[in-house]
N, C-alpha and C positions, 0 to 999 in steps of 0.2 A: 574525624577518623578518615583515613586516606582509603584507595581502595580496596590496596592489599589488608590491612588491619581487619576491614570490612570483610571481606573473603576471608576471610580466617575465622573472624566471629559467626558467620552467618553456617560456616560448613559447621560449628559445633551448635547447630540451631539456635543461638541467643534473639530472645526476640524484639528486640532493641537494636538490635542489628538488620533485621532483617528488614521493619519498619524503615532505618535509615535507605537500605540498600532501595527499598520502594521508594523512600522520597526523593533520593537522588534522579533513577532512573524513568519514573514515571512519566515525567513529561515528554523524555525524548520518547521513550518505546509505547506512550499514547498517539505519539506524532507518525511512526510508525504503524501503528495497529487504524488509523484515519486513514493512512493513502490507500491501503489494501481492502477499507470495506464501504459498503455502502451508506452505511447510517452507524451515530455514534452509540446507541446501544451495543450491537455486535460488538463497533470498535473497541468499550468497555469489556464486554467480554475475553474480551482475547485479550486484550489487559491483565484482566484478571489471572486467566490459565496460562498467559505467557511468566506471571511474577513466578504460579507454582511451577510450573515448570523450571524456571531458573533455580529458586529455590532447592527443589530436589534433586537440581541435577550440578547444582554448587561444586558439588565434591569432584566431578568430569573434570572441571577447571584448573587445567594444571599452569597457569601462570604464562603461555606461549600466547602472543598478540593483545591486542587490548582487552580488556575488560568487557568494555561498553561494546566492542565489536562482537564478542561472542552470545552475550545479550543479543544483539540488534537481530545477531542469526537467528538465535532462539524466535526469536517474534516473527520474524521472514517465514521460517518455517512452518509454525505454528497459522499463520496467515495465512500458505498456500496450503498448510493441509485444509482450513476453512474453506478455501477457494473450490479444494474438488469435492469436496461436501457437496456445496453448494451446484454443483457444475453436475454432479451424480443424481441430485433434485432437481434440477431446472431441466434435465434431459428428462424426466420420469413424465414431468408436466409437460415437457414439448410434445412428446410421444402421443401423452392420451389431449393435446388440443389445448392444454391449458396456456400455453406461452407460444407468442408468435416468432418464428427464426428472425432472426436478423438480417433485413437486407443487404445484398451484396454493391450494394453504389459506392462509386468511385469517383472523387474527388481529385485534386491536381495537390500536388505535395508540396505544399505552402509549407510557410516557418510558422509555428505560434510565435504570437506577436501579444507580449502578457506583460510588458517591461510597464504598462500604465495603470490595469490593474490590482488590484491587493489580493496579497497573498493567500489570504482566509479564500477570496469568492476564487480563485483558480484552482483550492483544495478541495472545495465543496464539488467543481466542475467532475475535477476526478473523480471522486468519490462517486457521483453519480452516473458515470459510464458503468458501460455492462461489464457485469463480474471479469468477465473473459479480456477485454480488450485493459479495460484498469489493472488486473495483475500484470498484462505483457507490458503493459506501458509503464507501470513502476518499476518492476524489475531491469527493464531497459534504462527508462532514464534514472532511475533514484538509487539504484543495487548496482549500474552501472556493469549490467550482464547484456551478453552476448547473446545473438539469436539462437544461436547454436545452443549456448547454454542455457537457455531459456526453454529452449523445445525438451533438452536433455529432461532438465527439471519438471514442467507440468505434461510431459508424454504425450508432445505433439510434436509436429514435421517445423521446420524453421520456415518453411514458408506459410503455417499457419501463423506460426509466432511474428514471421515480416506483415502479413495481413490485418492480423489482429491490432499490433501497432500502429499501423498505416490509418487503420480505422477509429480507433481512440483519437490519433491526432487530426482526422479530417471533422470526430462531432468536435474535439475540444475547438480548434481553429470556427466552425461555426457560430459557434457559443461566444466565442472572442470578439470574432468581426462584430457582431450582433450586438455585442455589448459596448466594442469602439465606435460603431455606427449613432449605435443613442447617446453616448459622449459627446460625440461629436455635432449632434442633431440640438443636444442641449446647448452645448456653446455656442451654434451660431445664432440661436433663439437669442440667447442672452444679449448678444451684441447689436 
């Protein structure tokens, strides 16, 4: 079944259809619901509420852009509304002591340099930056959105959005050197 056939089955809720429509798209919009969270329970989660929501909102789909694209929004969204969940919890515990602010150190604006290792351990990297700096920095590099647009979207100034960026990429470039460093520390052993 092609996509369109599939969209058509699925808006007269066939559930053979709709199983297919999961199996096709599950893995990309799992790939999706992993850059935006911290651990892969959640990421399952939103999984999950991302399929119903496309599901029940099948019938919106009037056939304008891709398919898979309006999916991937579906999940983007769904992600950042998780995100200010979570951002509306992590302020409640900052308040009463429970979570320590984020240092403000500044680093020099290095390239990540990731061309050597794999792809899995530079997912996990993200994944485990803080809620805050991992949405800007997906949305920047992966969504391919603007500062501006970015600030627009989770209702903050673009130089929080340039900040918060800037800060994602100084822990990930750490995390990088540190791991080319013992690469490198292993090869010369070996030789």
């Amino acid at each position: 079944m092609d996509d369109s056939q599939l969209i058509i089955a699925c808006k007269k809720q066939d559930r053979n259809a709709q199983k297919a429509l999961y199996d096709r798209y599950a893995p990309l919009m799992m790939a999706v619901c992993i850059r935006y969270c911290r651990d892969e329970e959640t990421a399952r989660d939103l999984l999950h509420d991302g399929f119903i929501r496309v599901l029940t909102q099948i019938s919106s789909y009037k056939g304008k852009g891709s398919f898979e694209g309006w999916i991937r929004r579906i999940f983007v969204n769904l992600a950042l509304e998780n995100y200010r969940k979570e951002k509306q919890k992590n302020r409640f515990l900052e308040e009463y002591g429970f979570l320590h602010a984020n240092s403000t150190e500044t680093l020099e604006d290095d390239i990540l340099d990731i061309e050597n290792i794999p792809r899995k351990e530079v997912l996990e990297m993200i994944r485990d930056l803080p809620p805050g700096y991992r949405t800007v920095f997906n949305l920047f590099i992966f969504e391919d959105m603007s500062h501006r647009e970015i600030a627009q979207l989770l209702g903050i100034n673009e130089a929080a959005s340039r900040s918060q960026f800037f800060r994602a990429k100084s822990i990930l470039q750490k995390k990088i050197t540190a791991i080319l460093n013992q690469s490198n520390r292993k090869y010369n052993e070996q030789r």
